[in-house]
C-alpha positions as CSV (number, residue, x, y, z in Angstrom):
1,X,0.0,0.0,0.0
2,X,3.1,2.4,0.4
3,X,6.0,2.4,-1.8
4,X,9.0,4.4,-0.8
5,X,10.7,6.7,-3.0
6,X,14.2,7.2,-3.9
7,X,15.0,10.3,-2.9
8,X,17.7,12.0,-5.4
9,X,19.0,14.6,-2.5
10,X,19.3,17.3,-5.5
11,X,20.6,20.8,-5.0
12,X,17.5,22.1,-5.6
13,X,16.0,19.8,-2.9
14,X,18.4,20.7,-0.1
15,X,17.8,24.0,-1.2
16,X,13.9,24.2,-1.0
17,X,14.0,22.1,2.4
18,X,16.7,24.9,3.8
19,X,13.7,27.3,2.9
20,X,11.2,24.9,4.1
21,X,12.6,24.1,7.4
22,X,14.1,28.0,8.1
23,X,12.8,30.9,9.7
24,X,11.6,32.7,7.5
25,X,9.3,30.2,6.1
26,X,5.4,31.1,6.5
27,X,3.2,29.0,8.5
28,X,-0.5,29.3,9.2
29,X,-2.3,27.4,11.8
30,X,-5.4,25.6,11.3
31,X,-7.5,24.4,14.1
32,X,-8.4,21.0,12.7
33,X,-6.2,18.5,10.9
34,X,-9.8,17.2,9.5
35,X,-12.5,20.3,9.2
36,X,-15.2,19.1,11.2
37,X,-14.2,15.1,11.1
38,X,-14.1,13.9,14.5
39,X,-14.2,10.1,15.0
40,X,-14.3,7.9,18.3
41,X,-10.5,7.1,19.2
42,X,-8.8,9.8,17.7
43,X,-7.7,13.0,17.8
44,X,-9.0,16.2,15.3
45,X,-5.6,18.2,16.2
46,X,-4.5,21.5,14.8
47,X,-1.3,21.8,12.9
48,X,0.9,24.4,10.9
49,X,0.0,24.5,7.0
50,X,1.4,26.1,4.0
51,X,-0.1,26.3,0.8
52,X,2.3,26.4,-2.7
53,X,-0.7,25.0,-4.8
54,X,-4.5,25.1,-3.4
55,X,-7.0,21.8,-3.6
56,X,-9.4,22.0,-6.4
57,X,-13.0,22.9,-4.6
58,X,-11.1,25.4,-1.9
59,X,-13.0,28.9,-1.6
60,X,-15.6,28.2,-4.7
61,X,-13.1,27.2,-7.2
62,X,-13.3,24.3,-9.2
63,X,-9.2,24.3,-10.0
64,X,-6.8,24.3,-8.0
65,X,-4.7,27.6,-7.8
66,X,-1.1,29.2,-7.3
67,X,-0.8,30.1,-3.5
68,X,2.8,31.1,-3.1
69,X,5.6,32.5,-5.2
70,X,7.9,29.3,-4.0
71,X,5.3,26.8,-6.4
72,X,7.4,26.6,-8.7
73,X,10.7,25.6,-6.5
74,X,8.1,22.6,-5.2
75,X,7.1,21.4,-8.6
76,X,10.6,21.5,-9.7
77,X,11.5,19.0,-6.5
78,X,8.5,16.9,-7.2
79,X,9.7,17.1,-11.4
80,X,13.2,15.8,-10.0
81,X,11.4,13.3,-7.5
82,X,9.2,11.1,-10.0
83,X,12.2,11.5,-13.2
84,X,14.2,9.8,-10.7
85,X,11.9,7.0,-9.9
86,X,10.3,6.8,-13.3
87,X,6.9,7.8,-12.1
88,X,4.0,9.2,-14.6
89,X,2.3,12.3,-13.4
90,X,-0.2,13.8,-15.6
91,X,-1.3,16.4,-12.8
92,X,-0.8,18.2,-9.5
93,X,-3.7,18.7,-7.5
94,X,-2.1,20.4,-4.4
95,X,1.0,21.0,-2.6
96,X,0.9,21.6,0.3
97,X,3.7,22.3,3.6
98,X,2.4,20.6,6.5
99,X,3.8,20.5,10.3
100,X,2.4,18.7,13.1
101,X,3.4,19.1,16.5
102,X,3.5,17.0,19.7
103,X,-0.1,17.1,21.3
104,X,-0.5,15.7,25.2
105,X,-3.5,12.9,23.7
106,X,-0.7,11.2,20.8
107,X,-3.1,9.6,18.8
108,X,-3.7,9.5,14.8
109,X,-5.7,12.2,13.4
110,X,-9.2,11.1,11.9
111,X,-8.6,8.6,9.2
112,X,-9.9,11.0,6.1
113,X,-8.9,10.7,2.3
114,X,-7.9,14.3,0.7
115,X,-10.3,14.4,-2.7
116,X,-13.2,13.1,-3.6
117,X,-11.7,12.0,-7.0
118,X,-8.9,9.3,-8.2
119,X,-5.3,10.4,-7.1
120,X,-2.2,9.3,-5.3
121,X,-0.9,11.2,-2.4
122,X,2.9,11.6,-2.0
123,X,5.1,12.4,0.9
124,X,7.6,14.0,1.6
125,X,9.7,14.0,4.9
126,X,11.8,16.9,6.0
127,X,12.4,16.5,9.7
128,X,13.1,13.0,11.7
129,X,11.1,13.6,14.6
130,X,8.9,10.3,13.8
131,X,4.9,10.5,13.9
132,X,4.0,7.3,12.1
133,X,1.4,7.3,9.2
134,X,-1.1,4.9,8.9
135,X,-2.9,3.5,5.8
136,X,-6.0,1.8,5.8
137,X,-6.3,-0.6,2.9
138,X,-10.0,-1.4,1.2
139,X,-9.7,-5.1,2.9
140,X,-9.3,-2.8,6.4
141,X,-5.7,-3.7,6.9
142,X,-3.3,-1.1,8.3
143,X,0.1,-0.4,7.2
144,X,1.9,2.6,8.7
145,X,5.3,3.9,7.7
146,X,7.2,5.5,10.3
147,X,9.2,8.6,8.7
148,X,12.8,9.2,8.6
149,X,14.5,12.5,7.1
150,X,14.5,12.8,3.2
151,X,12.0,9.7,3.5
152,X,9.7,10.1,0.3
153,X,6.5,7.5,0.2
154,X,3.3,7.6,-2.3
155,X,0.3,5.8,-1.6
156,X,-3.3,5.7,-3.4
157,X,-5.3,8.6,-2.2
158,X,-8.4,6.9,-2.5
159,X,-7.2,5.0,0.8
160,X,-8.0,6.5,4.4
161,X,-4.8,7.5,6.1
162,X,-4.1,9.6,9.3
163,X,-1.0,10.9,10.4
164,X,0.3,10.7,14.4
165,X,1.5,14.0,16.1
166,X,5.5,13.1,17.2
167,X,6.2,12.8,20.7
168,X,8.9,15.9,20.5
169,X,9.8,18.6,17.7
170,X,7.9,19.1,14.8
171,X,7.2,16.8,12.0
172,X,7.4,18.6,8.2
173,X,6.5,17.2,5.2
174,X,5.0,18.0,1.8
175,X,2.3,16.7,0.8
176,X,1.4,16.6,-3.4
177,X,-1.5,15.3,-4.8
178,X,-1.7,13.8,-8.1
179,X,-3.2,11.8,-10.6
């Protein structure tokens, strides 16, 4: 259910994650990591989002849309990414900068997919503070990956996954959404 990437370690990789990971890299907080999906056993936590490319659907439009001036440094990355590991992208749905933080309760987020449509989900790790992700396969089975630095995993986005807060630091990753 996930397949790990090899992750080229370009220039322009080490490069966007010094940006990433620096402090002058904006981050806005949402209070939900699932708008209003709560579910028994775990935990609807708030986290630190940044936007390069919005979802389709968000605010009224039907397309997704340019949300920062470093989009095209994160395309480029992701262009370098699936050359390396002869993958076949014919679009990007969103990118997006996500951190999650330690939260006192420690359990997953609400299992929730991140379209309503046919795409993969790929992921990519910048810190190595753990927070394991778990994916829920159609026969119910679980498989979680448990992130290291530079890790880079893709998964079908069709399948429920939830991410876990780490126990200390903060967890980065991009996410990008594709079909």
């Amino acid at each position: 259910m996930i397949t790990q990437l090899k992750n080229p370690l370009t220039s322009s990789y080490k490069s966007f994650k010094e940006y990433v990971l620096g402090d002058q890299f904006p981050w806005f907080w949402w209070e939900e990591s699932t708008k209003g999906l709560n579910v028994d056993g775990y935990d609807n936590f708030g986290f630190f989002s940044h936007s390069f490319l919005t979802r389709p659907g968000e605010n009224g439009f039907l397309y997704s849309k340019q949300n920062c001036q470093f989009l095209n440094n994160a395309h480029h990355v992701f262009l370098e990414i699936i050359k390396e590991n002869d993958i076949k992208v014919e679009a990007i749905h969103r990118m997006n900068a996500n951190c999650i933080i330690p939260t006192k309760q420690q359990k997953y987020s609400s299992p929730h997919v991140d379209h309503e449509f046919p795409h993969k989900n790929c992921l990519i790790y910048m810190t190595n503070t753990g927070g394991n992700l778990c994916v829920f396969g159609q026969d119910g089975r679980r498989t979680e990956h448990s992130p290291k630095e530079d890790d880079i995993i893709i998964f079908d986005g069709n399948l429920k996954h939830c991410p876990k807060p780490p126990k200390q630091g903060r967890r980065i990753s991009i996410v990008i959404t594709y079909s």
